[in-house]
N, CA and C atoms of all chains as a GROMACS GRO file, in nm:
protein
  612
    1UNK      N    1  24.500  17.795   3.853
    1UNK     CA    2  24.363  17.757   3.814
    1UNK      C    3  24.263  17.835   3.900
    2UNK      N    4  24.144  17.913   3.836
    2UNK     CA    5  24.050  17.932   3.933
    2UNK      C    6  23.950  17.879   4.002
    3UNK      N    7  23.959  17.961   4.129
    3UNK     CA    8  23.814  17.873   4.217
    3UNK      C    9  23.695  17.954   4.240
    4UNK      N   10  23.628  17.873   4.272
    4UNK     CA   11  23.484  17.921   4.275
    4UNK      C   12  23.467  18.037   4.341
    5UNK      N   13  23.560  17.976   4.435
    5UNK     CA   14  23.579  18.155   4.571
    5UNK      C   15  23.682  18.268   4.506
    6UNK      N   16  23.764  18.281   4.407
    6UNK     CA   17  23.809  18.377   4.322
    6UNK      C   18  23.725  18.439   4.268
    7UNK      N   19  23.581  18.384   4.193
    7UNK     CA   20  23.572  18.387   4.094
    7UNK      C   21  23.426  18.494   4.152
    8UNK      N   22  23.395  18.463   4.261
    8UNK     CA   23  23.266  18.479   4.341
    8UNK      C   24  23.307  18.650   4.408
    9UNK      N   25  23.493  18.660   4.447
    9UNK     CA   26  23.542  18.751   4.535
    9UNK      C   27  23.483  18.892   4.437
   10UNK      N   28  23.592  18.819   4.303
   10UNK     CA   29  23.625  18.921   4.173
   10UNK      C   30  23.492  18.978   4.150
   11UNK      N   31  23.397  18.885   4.127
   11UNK     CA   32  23.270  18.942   4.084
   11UNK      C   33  23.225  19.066   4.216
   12UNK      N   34  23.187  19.040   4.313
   12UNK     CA   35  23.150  19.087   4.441
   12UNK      C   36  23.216  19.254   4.448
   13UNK      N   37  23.361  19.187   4.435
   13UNK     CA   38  23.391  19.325   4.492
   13UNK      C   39  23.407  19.413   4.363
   14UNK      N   40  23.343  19.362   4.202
   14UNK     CA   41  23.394  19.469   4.116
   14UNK      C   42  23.234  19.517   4.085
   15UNK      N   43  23.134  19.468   4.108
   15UNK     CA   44  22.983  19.494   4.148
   15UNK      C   45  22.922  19.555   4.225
   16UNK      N   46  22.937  19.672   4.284
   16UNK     CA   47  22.850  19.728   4.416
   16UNK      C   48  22.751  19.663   4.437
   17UNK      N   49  22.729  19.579   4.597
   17UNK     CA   50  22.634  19.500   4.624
   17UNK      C   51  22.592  19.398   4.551
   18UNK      N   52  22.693  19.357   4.444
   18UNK     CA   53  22.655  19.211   4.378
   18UNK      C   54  22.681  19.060   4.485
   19UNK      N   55  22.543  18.991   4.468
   19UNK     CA   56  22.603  18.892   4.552
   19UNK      C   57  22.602  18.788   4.451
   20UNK      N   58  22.704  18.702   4.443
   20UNK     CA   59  22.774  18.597   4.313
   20UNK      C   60  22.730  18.441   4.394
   21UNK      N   61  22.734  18.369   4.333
   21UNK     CA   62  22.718  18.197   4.387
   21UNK      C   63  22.771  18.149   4.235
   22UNK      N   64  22.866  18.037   4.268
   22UNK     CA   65  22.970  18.015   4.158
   22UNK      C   66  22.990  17.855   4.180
   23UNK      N   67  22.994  17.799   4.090
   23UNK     CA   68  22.969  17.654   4.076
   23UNK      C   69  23.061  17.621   4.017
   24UNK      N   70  23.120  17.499   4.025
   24UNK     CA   71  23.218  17.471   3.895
   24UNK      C   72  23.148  17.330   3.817
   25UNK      N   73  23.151  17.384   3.737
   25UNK     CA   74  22.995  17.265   3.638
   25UNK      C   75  23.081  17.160   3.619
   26UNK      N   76  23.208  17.152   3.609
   26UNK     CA   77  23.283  17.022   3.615
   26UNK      C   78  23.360  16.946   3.700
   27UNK      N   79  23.405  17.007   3.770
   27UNK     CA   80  23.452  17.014   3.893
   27UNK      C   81  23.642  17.018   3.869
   28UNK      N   82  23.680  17.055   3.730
   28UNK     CA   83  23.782  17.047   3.652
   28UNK      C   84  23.876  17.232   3.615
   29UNK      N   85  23.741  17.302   3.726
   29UNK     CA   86  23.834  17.454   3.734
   29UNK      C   87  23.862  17.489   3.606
   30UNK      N   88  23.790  17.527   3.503
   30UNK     CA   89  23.778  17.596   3.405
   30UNK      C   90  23.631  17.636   3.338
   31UNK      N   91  23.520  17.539   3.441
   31UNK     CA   92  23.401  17.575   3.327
   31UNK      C   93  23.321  17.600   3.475
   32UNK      N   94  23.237  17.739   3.448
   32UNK     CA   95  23.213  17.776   3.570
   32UNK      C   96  23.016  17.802   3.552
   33UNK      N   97  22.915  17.790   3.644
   33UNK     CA   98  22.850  17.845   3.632
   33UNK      C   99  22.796  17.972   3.758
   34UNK      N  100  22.775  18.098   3.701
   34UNK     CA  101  22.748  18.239   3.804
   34UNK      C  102  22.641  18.258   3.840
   35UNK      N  103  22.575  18.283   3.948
   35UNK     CA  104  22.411  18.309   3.957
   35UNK      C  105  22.439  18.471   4.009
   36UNK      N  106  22.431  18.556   3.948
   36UNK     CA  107  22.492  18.716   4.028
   36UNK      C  108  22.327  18.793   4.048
   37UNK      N  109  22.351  18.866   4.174
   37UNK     CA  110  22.210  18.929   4.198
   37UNK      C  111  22.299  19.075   4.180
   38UNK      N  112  22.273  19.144   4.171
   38UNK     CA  113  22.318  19.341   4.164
   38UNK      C  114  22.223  19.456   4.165
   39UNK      N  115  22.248  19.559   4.270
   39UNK     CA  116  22.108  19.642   4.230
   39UNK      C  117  22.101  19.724   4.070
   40UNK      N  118  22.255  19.711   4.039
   40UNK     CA  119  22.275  19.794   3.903
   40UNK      C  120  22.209  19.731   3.789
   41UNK      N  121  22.215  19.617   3.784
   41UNK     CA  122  22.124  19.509   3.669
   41UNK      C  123  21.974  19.576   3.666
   42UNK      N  124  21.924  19.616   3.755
   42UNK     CA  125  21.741  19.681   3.705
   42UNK      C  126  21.730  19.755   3.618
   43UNK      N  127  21.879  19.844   3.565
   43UNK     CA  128  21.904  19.965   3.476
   43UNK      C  129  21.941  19.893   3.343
   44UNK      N  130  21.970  19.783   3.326
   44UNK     CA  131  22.080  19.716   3.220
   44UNK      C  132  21.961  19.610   3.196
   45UNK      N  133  21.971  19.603   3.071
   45UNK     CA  134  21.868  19.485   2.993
   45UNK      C  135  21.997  19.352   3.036
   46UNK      N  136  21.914  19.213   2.948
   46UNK     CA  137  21.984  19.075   2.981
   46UNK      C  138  22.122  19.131   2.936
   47UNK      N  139  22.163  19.135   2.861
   47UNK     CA  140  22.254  19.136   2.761
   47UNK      C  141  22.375  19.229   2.814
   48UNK      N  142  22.319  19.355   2.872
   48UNK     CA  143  22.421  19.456   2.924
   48UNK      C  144  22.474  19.366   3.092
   49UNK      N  145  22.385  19.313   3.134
   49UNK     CA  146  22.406  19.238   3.250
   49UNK      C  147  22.481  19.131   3.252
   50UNK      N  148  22.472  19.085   3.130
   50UNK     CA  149  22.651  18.960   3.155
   50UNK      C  150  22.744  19.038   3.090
   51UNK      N  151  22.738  19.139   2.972
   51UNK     CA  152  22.865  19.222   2.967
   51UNK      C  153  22.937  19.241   3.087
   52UNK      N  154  22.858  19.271   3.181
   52UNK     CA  155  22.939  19.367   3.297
   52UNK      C  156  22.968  19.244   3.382
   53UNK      N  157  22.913  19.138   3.373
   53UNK     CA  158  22.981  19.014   3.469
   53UNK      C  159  23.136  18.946   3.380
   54UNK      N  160  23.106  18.981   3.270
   54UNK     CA  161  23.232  18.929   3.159
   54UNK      C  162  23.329  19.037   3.217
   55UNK      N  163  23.327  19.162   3.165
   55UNK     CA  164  23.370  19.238   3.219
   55UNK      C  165  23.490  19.255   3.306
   56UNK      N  166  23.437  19.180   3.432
   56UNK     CA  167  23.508  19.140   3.540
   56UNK      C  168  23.621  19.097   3.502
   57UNK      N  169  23.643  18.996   3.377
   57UNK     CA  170  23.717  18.867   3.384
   57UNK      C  171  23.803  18.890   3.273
   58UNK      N  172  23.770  19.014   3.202
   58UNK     CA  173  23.832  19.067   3.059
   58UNK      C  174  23.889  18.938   3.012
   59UNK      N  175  24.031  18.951   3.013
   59UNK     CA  176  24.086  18.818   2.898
   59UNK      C  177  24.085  18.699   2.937
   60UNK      N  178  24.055  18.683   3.059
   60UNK     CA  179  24.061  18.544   3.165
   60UNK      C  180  23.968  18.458   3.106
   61UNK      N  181  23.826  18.528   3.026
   61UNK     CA  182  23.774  18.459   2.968
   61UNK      C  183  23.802  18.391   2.842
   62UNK      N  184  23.776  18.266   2.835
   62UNK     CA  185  23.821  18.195   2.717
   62UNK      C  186  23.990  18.184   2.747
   63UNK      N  187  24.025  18.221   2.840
   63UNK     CA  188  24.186  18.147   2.868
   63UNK      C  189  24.155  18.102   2.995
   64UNK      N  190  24.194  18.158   3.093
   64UNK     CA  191  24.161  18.014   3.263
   64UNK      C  192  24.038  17.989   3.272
   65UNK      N  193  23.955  18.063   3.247
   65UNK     CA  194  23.792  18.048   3.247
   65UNK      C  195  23.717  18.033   3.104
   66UNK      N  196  23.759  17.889   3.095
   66UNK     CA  197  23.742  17.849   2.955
   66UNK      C  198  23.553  17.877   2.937
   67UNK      N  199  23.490  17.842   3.012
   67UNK     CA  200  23.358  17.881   3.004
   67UNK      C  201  23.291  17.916   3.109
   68UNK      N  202  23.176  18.061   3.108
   68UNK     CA  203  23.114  18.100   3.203
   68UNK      C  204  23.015  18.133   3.203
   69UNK      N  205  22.910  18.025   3.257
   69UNK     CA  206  22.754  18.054   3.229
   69UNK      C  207  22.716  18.137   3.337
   70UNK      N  208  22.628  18.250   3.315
   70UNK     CA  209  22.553  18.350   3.412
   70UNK      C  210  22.400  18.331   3.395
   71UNK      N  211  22.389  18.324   3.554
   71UNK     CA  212  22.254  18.376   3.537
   71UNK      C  213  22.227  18.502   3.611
   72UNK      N  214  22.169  18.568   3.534
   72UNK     CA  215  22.168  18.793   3.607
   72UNK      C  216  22.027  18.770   3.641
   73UNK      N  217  22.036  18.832   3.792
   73UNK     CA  218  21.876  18.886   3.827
   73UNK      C  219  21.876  19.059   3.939
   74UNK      N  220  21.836  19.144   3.913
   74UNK     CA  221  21.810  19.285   3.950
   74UNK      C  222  21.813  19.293   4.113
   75UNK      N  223  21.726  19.136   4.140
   75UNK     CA  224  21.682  19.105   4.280
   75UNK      C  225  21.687  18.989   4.312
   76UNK      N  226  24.560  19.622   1.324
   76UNK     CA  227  24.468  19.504   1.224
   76UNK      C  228  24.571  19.495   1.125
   77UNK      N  229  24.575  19.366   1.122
   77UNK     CA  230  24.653  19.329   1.001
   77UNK      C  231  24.528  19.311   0.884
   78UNK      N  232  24.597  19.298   0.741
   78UNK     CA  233  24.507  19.294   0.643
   78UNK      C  234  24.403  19.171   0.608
   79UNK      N  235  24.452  19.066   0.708
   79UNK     CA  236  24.350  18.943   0.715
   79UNK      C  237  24.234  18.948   0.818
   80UNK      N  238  24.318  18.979   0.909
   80UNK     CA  239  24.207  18.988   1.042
   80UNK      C  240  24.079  19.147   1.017
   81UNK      N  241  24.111  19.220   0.890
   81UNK     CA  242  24.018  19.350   0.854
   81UNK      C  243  23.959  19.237   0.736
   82UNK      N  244  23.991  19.169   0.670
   82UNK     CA  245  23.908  19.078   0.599
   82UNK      C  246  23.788  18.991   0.677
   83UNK      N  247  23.854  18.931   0.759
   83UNK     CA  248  23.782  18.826   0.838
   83UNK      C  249  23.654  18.919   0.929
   84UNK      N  250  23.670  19.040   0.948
   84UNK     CA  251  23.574  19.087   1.047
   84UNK      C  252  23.501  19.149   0.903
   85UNK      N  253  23.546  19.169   0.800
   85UNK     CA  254  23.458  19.243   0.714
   85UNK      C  255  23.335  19.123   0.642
   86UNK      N  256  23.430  18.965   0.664
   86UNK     CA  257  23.310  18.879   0.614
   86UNK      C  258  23.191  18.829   0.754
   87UNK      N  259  23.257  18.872   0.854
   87UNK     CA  260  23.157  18.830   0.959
   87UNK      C  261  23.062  18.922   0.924
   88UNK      N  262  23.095  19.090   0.917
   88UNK     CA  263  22.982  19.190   0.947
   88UNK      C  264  22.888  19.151   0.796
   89UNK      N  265  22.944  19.071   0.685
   89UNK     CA  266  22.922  19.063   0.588
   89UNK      C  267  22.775  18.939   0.612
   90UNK      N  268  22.835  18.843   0.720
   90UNK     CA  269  22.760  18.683   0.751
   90UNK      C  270  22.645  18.784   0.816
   91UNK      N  271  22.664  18.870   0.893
   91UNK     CA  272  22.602  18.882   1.001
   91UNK      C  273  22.452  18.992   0.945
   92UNK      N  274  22.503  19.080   0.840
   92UNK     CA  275  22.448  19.123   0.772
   92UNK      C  276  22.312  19.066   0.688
   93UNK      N  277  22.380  18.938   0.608
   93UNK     CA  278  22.312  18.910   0.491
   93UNK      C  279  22.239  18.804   0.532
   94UNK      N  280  22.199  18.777   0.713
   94UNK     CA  281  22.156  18.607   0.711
   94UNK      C  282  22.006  18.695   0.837
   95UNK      N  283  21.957  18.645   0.847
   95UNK     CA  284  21.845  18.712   0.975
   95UNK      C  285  21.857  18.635   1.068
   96UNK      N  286  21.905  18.486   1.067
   96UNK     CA  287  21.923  18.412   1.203
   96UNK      C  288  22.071  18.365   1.138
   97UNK      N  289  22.122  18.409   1.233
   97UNK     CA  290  22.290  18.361   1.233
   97UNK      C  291  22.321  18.328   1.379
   98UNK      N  292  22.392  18.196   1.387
   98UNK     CA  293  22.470  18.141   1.481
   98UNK      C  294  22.602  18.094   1.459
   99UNK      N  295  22.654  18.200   1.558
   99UNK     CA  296  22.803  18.175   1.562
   99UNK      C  297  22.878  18.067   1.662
  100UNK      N  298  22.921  17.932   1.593
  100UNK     CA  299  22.916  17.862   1.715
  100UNK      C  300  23.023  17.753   1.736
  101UNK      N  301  23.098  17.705   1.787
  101UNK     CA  302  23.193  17.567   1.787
  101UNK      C  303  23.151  17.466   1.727
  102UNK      N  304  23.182  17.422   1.588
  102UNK     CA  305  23.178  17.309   1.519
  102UNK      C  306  23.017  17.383   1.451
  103UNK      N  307  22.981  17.208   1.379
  103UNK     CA  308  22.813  17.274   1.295
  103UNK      C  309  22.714  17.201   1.367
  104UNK      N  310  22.614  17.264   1.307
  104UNK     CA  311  22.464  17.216   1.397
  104UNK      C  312  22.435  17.080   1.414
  105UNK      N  313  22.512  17.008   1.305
  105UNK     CA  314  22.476  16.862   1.264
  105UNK      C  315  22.578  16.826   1.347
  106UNK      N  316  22.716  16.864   1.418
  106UNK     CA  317  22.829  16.838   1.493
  106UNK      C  318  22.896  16.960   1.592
  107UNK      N  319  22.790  16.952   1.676
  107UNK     CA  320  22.836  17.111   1.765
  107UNK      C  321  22.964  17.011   1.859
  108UNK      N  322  23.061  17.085   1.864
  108UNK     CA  323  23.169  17.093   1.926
  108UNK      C  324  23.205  17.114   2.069
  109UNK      N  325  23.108  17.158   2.124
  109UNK     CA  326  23.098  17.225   2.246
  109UNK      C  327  22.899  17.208   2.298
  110UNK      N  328  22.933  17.169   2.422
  110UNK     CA  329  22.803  17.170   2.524
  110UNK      C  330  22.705  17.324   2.502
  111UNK      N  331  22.774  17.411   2.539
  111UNK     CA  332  22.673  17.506   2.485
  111UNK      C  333  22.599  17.559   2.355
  112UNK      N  334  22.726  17.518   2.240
  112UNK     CA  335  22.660  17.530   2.102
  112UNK      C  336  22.554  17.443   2.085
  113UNK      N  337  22.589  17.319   2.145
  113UNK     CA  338  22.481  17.207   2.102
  113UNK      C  339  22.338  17.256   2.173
  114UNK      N  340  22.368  17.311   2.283
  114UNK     CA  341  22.212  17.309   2.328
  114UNK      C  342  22.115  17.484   2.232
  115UNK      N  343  22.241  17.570   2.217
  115UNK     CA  344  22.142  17.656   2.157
  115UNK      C  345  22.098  17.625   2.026
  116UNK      N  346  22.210  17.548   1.944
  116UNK     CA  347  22.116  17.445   1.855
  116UNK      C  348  21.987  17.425   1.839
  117UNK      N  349  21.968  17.330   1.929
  117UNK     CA  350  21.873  17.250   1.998
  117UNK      C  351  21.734  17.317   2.050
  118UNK      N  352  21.780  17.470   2.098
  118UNK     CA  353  21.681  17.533   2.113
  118UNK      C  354  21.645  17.605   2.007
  119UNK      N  355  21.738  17.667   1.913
  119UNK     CA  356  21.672  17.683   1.753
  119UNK      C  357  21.620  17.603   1.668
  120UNK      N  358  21.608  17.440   1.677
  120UNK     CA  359  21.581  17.349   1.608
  120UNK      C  360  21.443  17.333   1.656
  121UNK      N  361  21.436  17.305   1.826
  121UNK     CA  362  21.328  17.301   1.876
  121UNK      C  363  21.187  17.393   1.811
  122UNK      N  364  21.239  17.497   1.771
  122UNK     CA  365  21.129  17.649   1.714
  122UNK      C  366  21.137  17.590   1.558
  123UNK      N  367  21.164  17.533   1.545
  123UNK     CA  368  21.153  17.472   1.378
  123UNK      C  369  21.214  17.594   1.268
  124UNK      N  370  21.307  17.699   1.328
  124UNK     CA  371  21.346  17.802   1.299
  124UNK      C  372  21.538  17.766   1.167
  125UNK      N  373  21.472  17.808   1.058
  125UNK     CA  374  21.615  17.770   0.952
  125UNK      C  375  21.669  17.882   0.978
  126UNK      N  376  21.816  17.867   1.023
  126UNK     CA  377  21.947  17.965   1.087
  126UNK      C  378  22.079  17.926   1.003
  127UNK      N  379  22.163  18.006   0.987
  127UNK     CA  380  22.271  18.016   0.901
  127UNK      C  381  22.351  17.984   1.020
  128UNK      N  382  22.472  17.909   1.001
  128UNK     CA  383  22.577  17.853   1.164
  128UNK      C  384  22.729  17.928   1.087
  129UNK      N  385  22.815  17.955   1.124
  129UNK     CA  386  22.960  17.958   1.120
  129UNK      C  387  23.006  17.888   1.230
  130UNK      N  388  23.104  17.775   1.175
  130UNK     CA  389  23.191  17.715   1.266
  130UNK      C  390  23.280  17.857   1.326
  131UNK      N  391  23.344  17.877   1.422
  131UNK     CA  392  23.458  17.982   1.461
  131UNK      C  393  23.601  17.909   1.450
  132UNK      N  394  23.605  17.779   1.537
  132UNK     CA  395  23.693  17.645   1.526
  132UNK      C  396  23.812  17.668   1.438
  133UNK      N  397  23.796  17.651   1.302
  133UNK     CA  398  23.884  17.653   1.180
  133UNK      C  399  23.995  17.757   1.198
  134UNK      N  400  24.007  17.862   1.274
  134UNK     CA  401  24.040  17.999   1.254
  134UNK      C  402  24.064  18.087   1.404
  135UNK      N  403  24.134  18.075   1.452
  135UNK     CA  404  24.105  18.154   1.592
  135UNK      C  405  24.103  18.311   1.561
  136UNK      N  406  24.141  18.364   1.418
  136UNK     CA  407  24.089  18.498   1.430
  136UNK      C  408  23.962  18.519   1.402
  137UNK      N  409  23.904  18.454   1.369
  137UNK     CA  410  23.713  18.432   1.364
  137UNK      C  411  23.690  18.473   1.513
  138UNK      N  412  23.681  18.417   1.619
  138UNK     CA  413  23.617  18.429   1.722
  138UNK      C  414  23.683  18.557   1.775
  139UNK      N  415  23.822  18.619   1.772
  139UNK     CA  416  23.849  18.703   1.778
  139UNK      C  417  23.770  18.851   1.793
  140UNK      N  418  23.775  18.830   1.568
  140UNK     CA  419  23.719  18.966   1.504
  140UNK      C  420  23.602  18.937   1.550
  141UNK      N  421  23.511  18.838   1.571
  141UNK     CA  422  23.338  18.830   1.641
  141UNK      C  423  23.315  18.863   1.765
  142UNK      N  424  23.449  18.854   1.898
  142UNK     CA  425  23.388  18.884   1.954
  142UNK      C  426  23.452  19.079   2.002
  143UNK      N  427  23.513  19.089   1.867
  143UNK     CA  428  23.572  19.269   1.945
  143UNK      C  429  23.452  19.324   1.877
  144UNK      N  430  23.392  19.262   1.742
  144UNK     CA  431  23.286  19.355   1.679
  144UNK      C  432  23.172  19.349   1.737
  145UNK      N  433  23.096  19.199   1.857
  145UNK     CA  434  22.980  19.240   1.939
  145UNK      C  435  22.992  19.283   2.060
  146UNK      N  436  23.112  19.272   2.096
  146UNK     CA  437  23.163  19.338   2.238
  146UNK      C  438  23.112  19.209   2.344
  147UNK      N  439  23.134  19.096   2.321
  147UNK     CA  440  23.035  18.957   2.330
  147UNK      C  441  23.197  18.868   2.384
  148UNK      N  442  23.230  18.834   2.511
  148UNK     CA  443  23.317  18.718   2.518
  148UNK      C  444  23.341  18.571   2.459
  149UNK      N  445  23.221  18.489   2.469
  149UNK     CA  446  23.205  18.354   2.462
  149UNK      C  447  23.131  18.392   2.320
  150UNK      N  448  23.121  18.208   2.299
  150UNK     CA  449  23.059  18.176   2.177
  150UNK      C  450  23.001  18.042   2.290
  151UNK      N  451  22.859  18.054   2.182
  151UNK     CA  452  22.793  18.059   2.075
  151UNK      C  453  22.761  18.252   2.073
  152UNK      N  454  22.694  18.264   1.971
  152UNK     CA  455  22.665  18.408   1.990
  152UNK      C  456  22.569  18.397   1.896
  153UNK      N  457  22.431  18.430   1.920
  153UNK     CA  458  22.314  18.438   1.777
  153UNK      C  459  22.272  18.550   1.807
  154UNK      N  460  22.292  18.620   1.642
  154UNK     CA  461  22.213  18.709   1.634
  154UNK      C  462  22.108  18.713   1.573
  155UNK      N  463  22.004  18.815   1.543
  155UNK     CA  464  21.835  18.783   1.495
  155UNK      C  465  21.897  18.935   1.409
  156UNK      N  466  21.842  18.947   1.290
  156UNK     CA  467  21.848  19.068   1.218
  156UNK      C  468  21.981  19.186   1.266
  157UNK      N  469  22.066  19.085   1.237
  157UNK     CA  470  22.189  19.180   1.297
  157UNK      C  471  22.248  19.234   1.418
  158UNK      N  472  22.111  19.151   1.486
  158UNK     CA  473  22.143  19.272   1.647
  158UNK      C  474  22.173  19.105   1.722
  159UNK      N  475  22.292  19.093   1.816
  159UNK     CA  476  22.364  19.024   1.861
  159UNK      C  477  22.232  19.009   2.009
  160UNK      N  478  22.123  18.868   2.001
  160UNK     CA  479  22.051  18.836   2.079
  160UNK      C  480  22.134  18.809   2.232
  161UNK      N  481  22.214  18.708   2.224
  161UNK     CA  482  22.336  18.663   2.319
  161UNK      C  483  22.376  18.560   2.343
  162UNK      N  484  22.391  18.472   2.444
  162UNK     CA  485  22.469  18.328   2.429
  162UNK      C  486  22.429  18.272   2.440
  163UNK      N  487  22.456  18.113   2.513
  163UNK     CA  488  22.391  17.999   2.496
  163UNK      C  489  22.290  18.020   2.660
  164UNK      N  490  22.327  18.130   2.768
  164UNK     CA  491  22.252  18.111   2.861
  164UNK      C  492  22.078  18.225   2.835
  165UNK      N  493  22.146  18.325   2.780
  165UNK     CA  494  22.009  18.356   2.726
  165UNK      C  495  21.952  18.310   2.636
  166UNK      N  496  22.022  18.252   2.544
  166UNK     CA  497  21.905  18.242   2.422
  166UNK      C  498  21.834  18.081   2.519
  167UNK      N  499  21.891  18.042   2.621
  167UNK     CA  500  21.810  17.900   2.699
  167UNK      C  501  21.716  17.945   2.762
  168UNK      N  502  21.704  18.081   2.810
  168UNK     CA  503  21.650  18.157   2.890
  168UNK      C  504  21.495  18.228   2.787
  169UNK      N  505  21.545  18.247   2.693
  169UNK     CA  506  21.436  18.309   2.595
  169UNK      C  507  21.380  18.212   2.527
  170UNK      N  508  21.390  18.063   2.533
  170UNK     CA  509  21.355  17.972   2.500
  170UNK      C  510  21.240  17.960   2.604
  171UNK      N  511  21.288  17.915   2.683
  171UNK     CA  512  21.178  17.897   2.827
  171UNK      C  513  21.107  17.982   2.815
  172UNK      N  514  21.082  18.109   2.806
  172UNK     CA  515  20.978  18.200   2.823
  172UNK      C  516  20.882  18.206   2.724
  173UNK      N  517  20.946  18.142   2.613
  173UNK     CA  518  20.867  18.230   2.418
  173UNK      C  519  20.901  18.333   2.420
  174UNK      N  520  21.002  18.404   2.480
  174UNK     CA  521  21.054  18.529   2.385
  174UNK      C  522  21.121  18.452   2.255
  175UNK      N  523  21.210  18.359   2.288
  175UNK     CA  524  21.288  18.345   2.184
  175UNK      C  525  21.190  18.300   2.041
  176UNK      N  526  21.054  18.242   2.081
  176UNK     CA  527  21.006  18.242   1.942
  176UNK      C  528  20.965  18.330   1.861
  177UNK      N  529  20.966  18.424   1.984
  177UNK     CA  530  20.841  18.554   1.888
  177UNK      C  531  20.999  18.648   1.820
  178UNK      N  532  21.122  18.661   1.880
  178UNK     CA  533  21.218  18.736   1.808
  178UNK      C  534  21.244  18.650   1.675
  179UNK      N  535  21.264  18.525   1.690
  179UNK     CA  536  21.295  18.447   1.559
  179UNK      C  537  21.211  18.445   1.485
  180UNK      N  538  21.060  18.443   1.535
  180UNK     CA  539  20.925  18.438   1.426
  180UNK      C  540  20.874  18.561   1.378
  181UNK      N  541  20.859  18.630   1.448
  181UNK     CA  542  20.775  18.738   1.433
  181UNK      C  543  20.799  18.820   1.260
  182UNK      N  544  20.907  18.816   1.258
  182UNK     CA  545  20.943  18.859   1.055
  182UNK      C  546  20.911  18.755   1.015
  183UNK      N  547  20.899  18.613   1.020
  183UNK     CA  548  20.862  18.528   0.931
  183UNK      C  549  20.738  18.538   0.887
  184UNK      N  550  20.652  18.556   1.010
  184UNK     CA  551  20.550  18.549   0.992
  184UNK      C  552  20.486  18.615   1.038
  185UNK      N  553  20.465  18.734   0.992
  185UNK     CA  554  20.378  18.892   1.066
  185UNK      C  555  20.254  18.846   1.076
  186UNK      N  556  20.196  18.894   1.207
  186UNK     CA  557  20.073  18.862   1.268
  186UNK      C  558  20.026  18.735   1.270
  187UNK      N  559  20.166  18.616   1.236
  187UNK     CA  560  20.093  18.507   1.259
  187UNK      C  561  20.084  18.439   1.395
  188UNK      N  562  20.181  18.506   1.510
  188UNK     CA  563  20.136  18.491   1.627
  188UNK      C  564  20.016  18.567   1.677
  189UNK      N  565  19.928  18.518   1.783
  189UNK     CA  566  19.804  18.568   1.813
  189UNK      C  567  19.833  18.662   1.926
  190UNK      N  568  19.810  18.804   1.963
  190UNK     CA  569  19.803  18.863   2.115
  190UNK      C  570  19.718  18.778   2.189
  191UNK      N  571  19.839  18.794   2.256
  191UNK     CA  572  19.725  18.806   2.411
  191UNK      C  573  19.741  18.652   2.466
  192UNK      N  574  19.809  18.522   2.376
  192UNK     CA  575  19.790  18.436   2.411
  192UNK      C  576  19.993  18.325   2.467
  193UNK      N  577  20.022  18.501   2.526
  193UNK     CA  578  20.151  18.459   2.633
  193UNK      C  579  20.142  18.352   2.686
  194UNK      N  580  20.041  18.313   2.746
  194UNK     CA  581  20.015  18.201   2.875
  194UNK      C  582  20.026  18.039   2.764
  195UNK      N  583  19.999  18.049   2.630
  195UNK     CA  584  19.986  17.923   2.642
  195UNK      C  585  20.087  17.851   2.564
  196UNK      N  586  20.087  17.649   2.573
  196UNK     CA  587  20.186  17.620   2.576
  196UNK      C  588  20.299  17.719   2.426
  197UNK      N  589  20.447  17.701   2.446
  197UNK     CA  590  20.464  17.688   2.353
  197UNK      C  591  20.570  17.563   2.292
  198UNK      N  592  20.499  17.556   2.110
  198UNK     CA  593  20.487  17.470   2.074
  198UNK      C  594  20.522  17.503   1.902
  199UNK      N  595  20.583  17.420   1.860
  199UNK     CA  596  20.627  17.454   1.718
  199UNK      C  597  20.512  17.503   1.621
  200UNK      N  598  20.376  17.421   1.665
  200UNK     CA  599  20.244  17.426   1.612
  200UNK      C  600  20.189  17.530   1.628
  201UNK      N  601  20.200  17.611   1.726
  201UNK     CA  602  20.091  17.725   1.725
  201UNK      C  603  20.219  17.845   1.727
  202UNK      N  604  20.330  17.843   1.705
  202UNK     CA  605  20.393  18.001   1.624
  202UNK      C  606  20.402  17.944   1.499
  203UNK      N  607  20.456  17.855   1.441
  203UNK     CA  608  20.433  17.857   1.276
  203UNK      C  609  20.318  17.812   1.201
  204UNK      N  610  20.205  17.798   1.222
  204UNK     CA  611  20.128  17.758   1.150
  204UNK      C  612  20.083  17.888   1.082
   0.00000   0.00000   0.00000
C-alpha cells in the first residue's frame, strides 16, 4: 500500500526541484491528495501540470492509487 | 486493439465530438458514484450549464479507450468543445475563479458576458441572463 512519504519521494525526485506535500484524504492509503510546487510548471498550462504529476505514477494510478487529487503551483 | 475496444474509442471520439459539454464520469449526474464526479457535477449544475454525462462504470474498456485517447489518468474528465478541460480538481478550481463559466458560457451566449466585470460576484444570474 502507498504512503504519503512514497508518494511525496516519487514525485520530488522525478520533478527537478518539485516540492510535494501529500495527504491521505482517507486515511485508508489509496486516495491521496498532492499540493506540488515545480519551477517547470511556469512553462506548462493547468492541465500539462498534473499530466506530469500523473506521469510519475503511470499505471499505479487507478490501481494502488485509486485516487489523486493535485493541486500545481509554478511557485 | 481488438475490434471492440477500436469501437468503443470510436463512440467516445464520436460522444466527445457531437456534445459541447461532455462529462465523463462514475455513475450519472442524478447518481454520481464517486466523490469527485459528484462534486464536478455540482459545479456544472451550479452554472445552470446542460452537459451530456457517460457513465464509464458499465465497461472498464470505456475508461480505458478515454483515458489513452486524452492522455488524461482519472475520471471524471469534462470536456468543453472537444478539447479535454480536466478533472474534478480543476474544473473545482475554474469554478472558483469564473473561468469555468465563461469556457462553458461563452458559445452559448456570445457577448452575453460583460468585459471588464472579472471582479464581480459570480452567479448563475449575471452569466446567463
Amino acid at each position: 500500500m502507498p504512503t504519503t512519504d512514497e508518494l511525496k519521494e516519487r514525485i520530488e525526485a522525478s520533478i527537478p526541484g518539485a516540492v510535494a506535500d501529500v495527504i491521505d484524504l482517507n486515511g485508508t492509503g489509496d486516495h491521496f491528495r498532492a499540493t506540488v510546487t515545480a519551477p517547470e510548471f511556469a512553462e506548462l498550462s493547468r492541465i500539462e501540470q498534473h499530466r506530469r504529476v500523473y506521469a510519475v505514477f503511470g499505471a499505479d494510478i487507478g490501481g494502488p492509487i485509486h485516487a489523486l487529487s493535485l493541486v500545481t503551483r509554478a511557485q | 486493439m481488438s475490434t471492440v475496444e477500436q469501437q468503443i474509442s470510436e463512440e467516445i471520439q464520436k460522444a466527445i465530438s457531437g456534445n459541447e459539454i461532455i462529462l465523463f464520469m462514475k455513475g450519472t449526474p442524478e447518481a454520481p458514484r464517486c466523490g469527485f464526479s459528484a462534486r464536478t457535477v455540482a459545479a456544472l449544475e451550479a452554472l445552470g450549464t446542460p452537459f451530456a454525462a457517460v457513465d464509464i462504470l458499465p465497461d472498464p474498456r470505456i475508461r480505458q479507450q478515454l483515458s489513452a485517447l486524452s492522455n488524461w489518468p482519472t475520471i471524471p474528465q469534462l470536456f468543453v468543445k472537444g478539447e479535454l478541460i480536466g478533472g474534478a480538481d480543476i474544473v473545482a478550481e475554474m469554478y472558483e475563479s469564473g473561468e469555468l463559466a465563461e469556457v462553458v458560457g461563452a458559445e452559448r451566449k456570445p457577448g452575453a458576458a460583460p468585459e471588464g466585470d472579472a471582479n464581480a460576484p459570480l452567479t448563475v444570474e449575471n452569466r446567463l441572463n
